[in-house]
N, C-alpha and C positions, 0 to 999 in steps of 0.2 A: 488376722491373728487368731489362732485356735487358741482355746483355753484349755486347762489340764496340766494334772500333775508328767502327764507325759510328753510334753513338751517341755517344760523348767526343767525335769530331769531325766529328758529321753538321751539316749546318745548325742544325736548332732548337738543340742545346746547346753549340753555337759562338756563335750570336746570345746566350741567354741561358742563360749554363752555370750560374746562383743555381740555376733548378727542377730541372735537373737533377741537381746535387749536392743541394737537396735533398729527391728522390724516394730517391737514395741515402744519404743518411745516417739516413733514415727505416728502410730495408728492408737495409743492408749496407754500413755505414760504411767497413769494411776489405775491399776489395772487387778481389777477383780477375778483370783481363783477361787470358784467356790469350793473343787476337791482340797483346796486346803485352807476354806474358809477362811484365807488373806489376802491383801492389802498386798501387791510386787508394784512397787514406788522406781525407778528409773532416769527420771531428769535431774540431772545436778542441784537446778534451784530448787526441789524438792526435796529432796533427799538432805542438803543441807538443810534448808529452815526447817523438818520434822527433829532432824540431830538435834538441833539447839535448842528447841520447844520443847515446854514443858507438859503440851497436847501430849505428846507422843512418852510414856513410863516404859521404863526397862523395867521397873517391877512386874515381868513376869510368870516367875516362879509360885510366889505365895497364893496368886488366884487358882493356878490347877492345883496346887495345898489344899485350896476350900474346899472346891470339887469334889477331890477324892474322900475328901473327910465329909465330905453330906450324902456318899454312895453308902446304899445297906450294908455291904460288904468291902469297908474298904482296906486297900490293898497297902499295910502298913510297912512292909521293908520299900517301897516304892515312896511311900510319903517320907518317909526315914531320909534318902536318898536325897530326896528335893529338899528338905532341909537344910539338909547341908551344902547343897547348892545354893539355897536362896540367900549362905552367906558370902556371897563371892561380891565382888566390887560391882563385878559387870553388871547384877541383879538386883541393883540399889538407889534408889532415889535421894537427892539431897531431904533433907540433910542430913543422915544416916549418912548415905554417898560421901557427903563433903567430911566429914568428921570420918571415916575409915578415910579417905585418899589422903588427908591431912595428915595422920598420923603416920602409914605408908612412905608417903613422899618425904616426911625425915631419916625414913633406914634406905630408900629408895633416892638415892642422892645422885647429884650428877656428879659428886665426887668419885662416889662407889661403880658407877659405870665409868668413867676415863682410869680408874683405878684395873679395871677388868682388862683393858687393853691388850694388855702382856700375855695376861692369860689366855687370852683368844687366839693369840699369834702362836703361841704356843701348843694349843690343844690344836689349831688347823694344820703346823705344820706335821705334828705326831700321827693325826687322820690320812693325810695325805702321803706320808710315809709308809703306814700300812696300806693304803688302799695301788699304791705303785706294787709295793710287795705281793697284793694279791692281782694284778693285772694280767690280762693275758694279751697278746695282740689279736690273737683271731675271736676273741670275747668281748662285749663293752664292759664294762665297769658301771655299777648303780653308786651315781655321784648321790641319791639319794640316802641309800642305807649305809653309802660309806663316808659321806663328812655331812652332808644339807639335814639329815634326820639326827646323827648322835653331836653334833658339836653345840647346838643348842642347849640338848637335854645336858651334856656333862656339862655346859656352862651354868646353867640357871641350880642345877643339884650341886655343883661349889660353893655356889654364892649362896646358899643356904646349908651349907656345912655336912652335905650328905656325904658319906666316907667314897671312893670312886667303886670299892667294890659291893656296893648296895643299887648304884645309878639303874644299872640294868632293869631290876626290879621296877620302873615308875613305867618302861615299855609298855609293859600287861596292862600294869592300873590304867594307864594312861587311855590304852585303847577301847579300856571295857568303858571308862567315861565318855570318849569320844561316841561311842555308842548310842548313846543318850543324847548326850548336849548335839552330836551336828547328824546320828543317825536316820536311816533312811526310815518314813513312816512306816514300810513294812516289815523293819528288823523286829520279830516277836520276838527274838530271845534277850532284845538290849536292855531291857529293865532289868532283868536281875542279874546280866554283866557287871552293869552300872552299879547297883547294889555291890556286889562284890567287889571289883574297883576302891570302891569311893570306902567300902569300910577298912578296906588293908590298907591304904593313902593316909585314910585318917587317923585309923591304931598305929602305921611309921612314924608320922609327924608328931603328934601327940608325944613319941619316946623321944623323939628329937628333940622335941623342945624342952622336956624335961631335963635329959641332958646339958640342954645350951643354959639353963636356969643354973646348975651345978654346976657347970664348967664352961662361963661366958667366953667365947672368941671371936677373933677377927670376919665375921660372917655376918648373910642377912638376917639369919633365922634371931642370931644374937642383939643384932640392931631393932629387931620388929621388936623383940621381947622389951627393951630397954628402951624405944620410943615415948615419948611423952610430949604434951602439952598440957603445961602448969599441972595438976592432980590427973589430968585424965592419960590411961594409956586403954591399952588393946587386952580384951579379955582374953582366957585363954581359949572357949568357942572363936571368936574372931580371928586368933592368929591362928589358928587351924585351919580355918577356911580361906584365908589371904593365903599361908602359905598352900596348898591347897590349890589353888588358883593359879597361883604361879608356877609350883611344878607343871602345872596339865597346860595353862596358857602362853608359860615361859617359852616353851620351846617350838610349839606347833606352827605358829607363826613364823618365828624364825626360818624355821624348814621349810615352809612354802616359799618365804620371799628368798631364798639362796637358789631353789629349786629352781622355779620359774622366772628369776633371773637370769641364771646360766642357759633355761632355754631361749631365752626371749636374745641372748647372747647370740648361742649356736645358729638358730636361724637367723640371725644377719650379721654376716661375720663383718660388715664392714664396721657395726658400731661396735661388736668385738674389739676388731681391729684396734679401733679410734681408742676405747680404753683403756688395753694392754700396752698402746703405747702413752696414751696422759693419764696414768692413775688420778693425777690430781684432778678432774672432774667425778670422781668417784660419789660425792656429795649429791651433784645433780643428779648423777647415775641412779644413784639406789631412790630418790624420789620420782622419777620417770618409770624405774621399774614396781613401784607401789600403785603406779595409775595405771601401767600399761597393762600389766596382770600380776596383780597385786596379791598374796594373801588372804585378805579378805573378800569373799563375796559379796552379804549383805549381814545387816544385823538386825535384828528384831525388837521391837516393839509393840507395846499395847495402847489403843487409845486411852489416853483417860479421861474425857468429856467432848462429846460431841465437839465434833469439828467439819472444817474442812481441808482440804489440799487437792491442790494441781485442778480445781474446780470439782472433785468430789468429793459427798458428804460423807462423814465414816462415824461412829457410835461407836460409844462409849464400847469398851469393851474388845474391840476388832482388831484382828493382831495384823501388823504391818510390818513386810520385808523390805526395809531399805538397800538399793541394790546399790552397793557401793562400786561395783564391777558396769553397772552400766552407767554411773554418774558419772563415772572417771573416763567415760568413751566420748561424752556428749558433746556434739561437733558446736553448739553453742558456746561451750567454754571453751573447747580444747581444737587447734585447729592440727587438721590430719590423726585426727583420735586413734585410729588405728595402727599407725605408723610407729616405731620404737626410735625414741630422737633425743638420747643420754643428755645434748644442751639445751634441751626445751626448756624454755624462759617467755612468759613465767608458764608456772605449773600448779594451779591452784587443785591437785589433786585433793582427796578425801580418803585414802585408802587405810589410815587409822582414825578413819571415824571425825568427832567435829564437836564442840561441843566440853560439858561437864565430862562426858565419857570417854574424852580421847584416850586412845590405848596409853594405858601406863606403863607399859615396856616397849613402848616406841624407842625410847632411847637405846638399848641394849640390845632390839632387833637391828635399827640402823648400825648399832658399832658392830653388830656379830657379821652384818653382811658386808659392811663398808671394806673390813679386815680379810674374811673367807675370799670375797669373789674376786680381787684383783691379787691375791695371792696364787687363787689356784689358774688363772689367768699366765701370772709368771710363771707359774711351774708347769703348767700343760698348755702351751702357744699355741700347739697345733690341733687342740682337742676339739672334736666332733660330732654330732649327734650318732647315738647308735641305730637307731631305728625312728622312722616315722608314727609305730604304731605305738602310740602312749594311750597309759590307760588312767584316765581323772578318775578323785572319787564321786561321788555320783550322790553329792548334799551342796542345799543354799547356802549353806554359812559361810562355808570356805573355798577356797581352790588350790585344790593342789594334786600331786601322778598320787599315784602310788610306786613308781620307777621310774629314773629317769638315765636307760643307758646310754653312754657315753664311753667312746673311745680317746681314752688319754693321751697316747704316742708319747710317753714318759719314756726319761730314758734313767736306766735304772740306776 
């Protein structure tokens, strides 16, 4: 196994990062890049026990804080930025961690997701209406930028009371953060993206909320405000940065697992098939498609006191990429890892994480894709891949195209 940032993120294991995590969990599960002076973790029982460990801190934002602040010249709209990131959920350790998710998971209900339902069903049929309308037959159709990328973003900008003609606007922000948080090490221009971004997100939300103060509604921005436990609720720094988080994490997720479900679909039409005609496996479906290629890549950590794992020593300090893309391959848990098998039973995946930090929009990813993909399934039976040549972005954090054409064979 060669080391290098050119290999984790060269073409071939960018295109297909299964063989290459695992050629590595064959020869070097816990496996040292020094180009990017971290820790690429890979075996399931790895990857799980660092999740749940308290070795392993998500507070990784406030130490490159210190950093920049002990440089002669430090680069203050940059520390600005991380600020404000470092109030986001993902970046938080109990019990700060427990007491934001605590007060969250009261506006963040399971009521308030099975209430969404309708809405989903709703905004997929209106997407797929237009995207028929703009079809050609000698053209694919980008299933991404016509439902798997906008049905998210207008779902999660509803449930926080953004008006539909503002939604657009989170597009821009969205990407200039994106920049940042899953950017490639040699994007020079993503910090002050990012900076830009993060201040126009935060000066919207900010009016938002002020608004929802002055004229409470049926919403989350209005539930988060109005949260409480006995005297304590949510600052209004805090519900800046939760909401905040949510625009930018609500959706992107979502997008991936619609995306790369319908490919993981396309190329085998026969579990297609199996689908489109038993919707009601859809449940096991979308947790097979979380493990098969899932959303997430890996997620990151720092050590916080010497330790070990997988039989390597690691210090204090050293950042660790949990590869949740090669735990969820690993022929020791999963038998035929590589295989797409919608009744895999059981299916101990991990591809929202494990742990104090399990994704907190797992639930509203699952309803947004359980609703999307066997809908568009009914509507376009005979629908096809457009091309072989897809193009991944080309970051650890995530996976997902940037397009994914498709030919619908709608009939109008």
């Amino acid at each position: 196994m060669r080391s290098g940032a050119d290999d984790i993120l060269g073409p071939t294991a960018v295109a297909d990062p299964y063989s290459y995590f695992a050629e590595l969990r064959a020869t070097d599960p816990v496996h040292w890049i020094a180009s990017y002076r971290s820790w690429f973790v890979v075996r399931h029982d790895d990857v799980s026990e660092a999740l749940k460990s308290e070795d392993f801190s998500s507070d990784r934002i406030a130490p490159v804080i210190e950093r920049l602040r002990s440089k002669d010249r430090p680069d203050i709209s940059l520390i600005e930025t991380l600020e404000l990131l470092n109030g986001w959920l993902v970046f938080r350790n109990p019990p700060e961690h427990t007491r934001f998710r605590r007060l969250v998971h009261k506006a963040f209900s399971p009521r308030m997701i099975a209430a969404m339902r309708e809405e989903v069903v709703s905004v997929a049929g209106e997407l797929m209406d237009l995207a028929v309308a703009r079809s050609s037959p000698d053209r694919p159709t980008d299933l991404i930028h016509e439902i798997a990328y906008p049905l998210p973003a207008i779902v999660i900008a509803g449930m926080l009371g953004v008006p539909p003609e503002d939604r657009d606007l989170f597009k821009d922000w969205s990407d200039d953060i994106s920049a940042l948080v899953f950017g490639a090490l040699d994007d020079e221009g993503r910090h002050e993206r990012a900076r830009h971004g993060m201040s126009e997100l935060v000066r919207y939300i900010g009016e938002l909320l002020d608004r929802v103060r002055l004229q409470p509604g049926d919403d989350l921005a209005t539930a988060l405000v109005e949260s409480r436990d006995g005297e304590d609720g949510l600052t209004n720094e805090e519900l800046i940065a939760i909401c905040v988080n949510l625009l930018f994490g609500g959706h992107e997720t979502t997008t991936n697992l619609i995306a790369n479900s319908m490919l993981g679909l396309l190329k085998n039409p026969e579990q297609k098939e199996l689908l489109r005609t038993d919707p009601a496996i859809i449940g096991a479906a979308i947790e097979e498609f979380l493990r098969y290629d899932g959303p997430a890549k890996s997620v990151v950590r720092v050590v916080a006191a010497d330790t070990e794992l997988g039989g390597k020593s690691m210090k204090r300090g050293d950042r660790v990429f949990l590869m949740l893309a090669g735990a969820n391959h690993d022929p020791e848990v999963f038998d035929r890892p590589d295989e797409l098998d919608l009744r895999r039973k059981p299916n101990k995946h991990i591809g929202f994480g494990a742990g104090v930090h399990y994704c907190l929009g797992a639930s509203l990813a699952r309803l947004e894709a359980s609703v999307v993909i066997p809908l568009m399934l009914e509507r376009f039976p005979e629908c096809e891949l457009g091309s072989e040549q897809l193009e991944w972005d080309p970051v650890l954090l995530t996976r997902g195209m940037k397009h994914l054409p498709v030919f619908l064979h709608a009939d109008r």
